[in-house]
N, C-alpha and C positions, 0 to 999 in steps of 0.2 A: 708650568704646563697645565694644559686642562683635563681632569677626568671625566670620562665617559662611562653611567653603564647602561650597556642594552639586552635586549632578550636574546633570541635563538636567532641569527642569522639570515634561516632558511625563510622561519616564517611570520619575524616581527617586523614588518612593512616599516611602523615609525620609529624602528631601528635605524634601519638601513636609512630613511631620512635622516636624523641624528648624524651619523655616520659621514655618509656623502659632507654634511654642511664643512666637515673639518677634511676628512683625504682628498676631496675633491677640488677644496678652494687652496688645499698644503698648509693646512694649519696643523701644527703639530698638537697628540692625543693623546693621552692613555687609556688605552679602550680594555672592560672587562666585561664577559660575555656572558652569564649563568642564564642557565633553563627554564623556560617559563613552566608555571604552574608545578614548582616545586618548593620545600621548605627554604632551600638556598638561594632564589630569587628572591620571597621575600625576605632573607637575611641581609642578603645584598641591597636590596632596595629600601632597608630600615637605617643604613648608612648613609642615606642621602635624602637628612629630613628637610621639607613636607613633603617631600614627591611620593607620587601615588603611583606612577607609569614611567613605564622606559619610552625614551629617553631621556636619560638627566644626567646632567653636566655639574662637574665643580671649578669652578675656577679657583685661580692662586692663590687668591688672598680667604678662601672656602665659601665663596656664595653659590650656593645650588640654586640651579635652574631645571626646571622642566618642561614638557610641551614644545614641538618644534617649533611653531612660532615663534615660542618668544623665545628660543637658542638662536634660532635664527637673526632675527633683528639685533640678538645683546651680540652675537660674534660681529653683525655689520657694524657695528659700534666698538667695539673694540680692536678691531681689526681691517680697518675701510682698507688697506691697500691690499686685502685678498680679494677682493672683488664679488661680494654675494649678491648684490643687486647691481642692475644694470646702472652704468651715470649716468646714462640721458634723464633727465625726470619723467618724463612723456613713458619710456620704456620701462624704469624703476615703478611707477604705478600700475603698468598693465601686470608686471611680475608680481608684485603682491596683493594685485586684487585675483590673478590666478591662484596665488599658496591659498589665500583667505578663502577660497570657494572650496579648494579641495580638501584642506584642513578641515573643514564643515563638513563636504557634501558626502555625496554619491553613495548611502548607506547598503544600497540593496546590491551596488556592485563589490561592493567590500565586503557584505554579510555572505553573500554567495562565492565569490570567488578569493576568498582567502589567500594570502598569500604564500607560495612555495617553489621556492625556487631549485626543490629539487626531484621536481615533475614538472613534463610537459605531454597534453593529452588533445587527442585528435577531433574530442568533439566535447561540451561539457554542458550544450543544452541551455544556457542560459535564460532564466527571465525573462517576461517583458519588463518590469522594471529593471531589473541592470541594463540589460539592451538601451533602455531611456537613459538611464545615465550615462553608459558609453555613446549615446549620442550627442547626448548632451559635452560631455568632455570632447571629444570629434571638433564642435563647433567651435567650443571657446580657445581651443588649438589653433584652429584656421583662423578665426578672430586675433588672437594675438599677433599671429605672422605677419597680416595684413596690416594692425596698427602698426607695431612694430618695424615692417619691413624688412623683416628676418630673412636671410635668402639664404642661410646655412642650417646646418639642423634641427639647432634648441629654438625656444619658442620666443625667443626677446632679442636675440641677436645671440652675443658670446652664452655660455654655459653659466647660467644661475642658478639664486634659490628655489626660481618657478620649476627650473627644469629637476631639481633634487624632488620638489613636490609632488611629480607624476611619475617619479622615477618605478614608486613600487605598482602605481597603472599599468608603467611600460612592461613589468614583470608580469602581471593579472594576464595580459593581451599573451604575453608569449607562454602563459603557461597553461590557458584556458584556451589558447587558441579562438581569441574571441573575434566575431565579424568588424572588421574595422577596415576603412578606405587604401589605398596607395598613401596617401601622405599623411596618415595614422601610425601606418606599418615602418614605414622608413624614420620614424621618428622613434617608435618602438627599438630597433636594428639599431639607432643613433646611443641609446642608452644599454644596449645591450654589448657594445664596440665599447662603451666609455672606458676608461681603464682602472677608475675605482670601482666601477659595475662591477667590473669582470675581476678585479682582486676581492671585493666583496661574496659574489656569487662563487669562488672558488674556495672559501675559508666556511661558506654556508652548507658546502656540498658535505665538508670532512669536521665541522669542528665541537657538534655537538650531537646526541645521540637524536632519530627521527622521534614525532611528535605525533602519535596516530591519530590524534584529532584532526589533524590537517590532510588527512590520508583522504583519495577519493579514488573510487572503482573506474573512470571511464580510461575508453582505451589510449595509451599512448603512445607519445612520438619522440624523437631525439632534441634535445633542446635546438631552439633555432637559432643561436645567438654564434656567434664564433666558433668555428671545431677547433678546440685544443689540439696542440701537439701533442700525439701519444709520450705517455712517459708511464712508469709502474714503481712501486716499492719493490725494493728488495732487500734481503737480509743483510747482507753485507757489507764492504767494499773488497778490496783498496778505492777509495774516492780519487777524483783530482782536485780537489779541493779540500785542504784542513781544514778550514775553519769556514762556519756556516755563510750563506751568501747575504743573511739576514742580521743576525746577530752580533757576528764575530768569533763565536766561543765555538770550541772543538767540535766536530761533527761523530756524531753519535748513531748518525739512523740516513737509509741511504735509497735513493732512486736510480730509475735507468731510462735516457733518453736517448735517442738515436748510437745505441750501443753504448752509449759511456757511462758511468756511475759517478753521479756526486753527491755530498753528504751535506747532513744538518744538523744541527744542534738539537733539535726532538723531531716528535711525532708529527706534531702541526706543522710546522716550517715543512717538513718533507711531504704533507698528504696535501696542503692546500699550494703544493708547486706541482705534484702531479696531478689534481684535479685542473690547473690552468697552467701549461708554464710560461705563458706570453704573457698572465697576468703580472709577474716580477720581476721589473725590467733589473734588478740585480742578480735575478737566476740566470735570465736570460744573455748578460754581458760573459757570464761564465760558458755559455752554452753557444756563445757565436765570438767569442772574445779567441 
């Protein structure tokens, strides 16, 4: 199996890249998650020599890789029937000349609008360079579709590595509330629905402590992405379930969903099912089962 380690969830963008390349295509991971800008990131990150950045991967036999690019291309390589790029060739090219632009570009939308997926604000003032770069990103969306002939969500046809590569853009849009067209915004909503997205963005919300560098005063709004089913912690049980929906091991720590309580095996399995519970379709089989 392959390890994974990344930064903080909420708001290491080529994390969440990282990430997506393996739950999204069902490649199985061992993912570990430490804090950025602490002694224990770089500890963590002194365990996966040369790499300098998250994320980086080990594979089995222990060669480390870093850099989404090149995670990206060595999983299509090791793993072609997960499907990371498209098979047409015509479509396979337009996809990685998209990763290859955003992997480069758009500094002044990335310097300004950082990423945090656990705020969304009503006004954030942007740039005229970001503005240029999200226009610029706008176009070569539209451009794709058209080479392409895409007539479903993602930007190549099926869900690839291009669309993993704007994934943390679609995040920037929805959380900066940034000017962008009708078929900007429905592609934003397209990755905000994914269902790695939204298990990602609910393990972001609960699993690490906030980063006030990412903090910003403008006013805000409710996220725009799916409304979760209400669910809460609570102390107790009785649960209707022994053993966790995730793990398998005894349930120790416990929620409340449309009156009923079930349990988990910790803290994290319980907090990042009450921040989403539609994001785990094994909570979910418990909760409609």
């Amino acid at each position: 199996m392959y390890e994974l380690l990344i930064g903080d969830r909420a708001y290491s963008s080529w994390s969440l890249r990282g990430w997506l390349l393996f739950d999204a295509f069902g490649i199985p991971v061992k993912t570990t998650a430490v804090p950025m800008y602490t002694a224990d990131f770089a500890t963590a990150l002194g365990a996966f020599p040369p790499a300098r950045t998250v994320p980086v991967i080990r594979t089995a036999e222990g060669t480390v890789i870093s850099d989404t690019i090149a995670i990206a291309e060595e999983l299509a390589s090791r793993e072609p029937s997960a499907g990371l790029w498209p098979a047409a060739p015509a479509a396979r090219a337009v996809a990685r000349r998209l990763a290859a632009e955003m992997h480069a570009g758009f500094a002044a939308l990335r310097d300004y609008c950082t990423m945090n997926l656990r705020a969304s604000y009503t006004d954030s003032s942007p740039p005229e360079a970001a503005l240029a770069d999200l226009a610029r990103i706008e176009t070569i969306w539209s451009g794709a579709r058209q080479e392409t002939m895409s007539n479903g969500p993602w930007l190549c046809g099926a869900y690839s590595a291009a669309d993993v590569f704007f994934a943390p853009i679609a995040a920037r849009i929805a959380t900066y509330n940034l000017p962008v067209g009708p078929e900007a915004l429905a592609y934003m909503q397209a990755h905000l629905s994914h269902p790695s997205f939204r298990r990602w963005r609910a393990m972001a919300m609960v699993d690490l402590p906030d980063q006030a560098v990412y903090r910003r005063d403008y006013p805000r709004r409710p996220w725009p992405g799916p409304a979760p089913i209400p669910a809460e912690a609570v102390e107790q049980g009785p649960a209707e379930n022994a053993s966790c929906p995730y793990s398998g091991r005894p349930v120790t720590h416990f929620l409340k969903a449309e009156e009923r309580v079930f349990g988990f095996c910790n803290a994290l399995c319980r907090d990042k099912t009450v921040a989403d519970p539609e994001a785990w379709p094994a909570f979910m089989a418990l909760l409609r089962g």
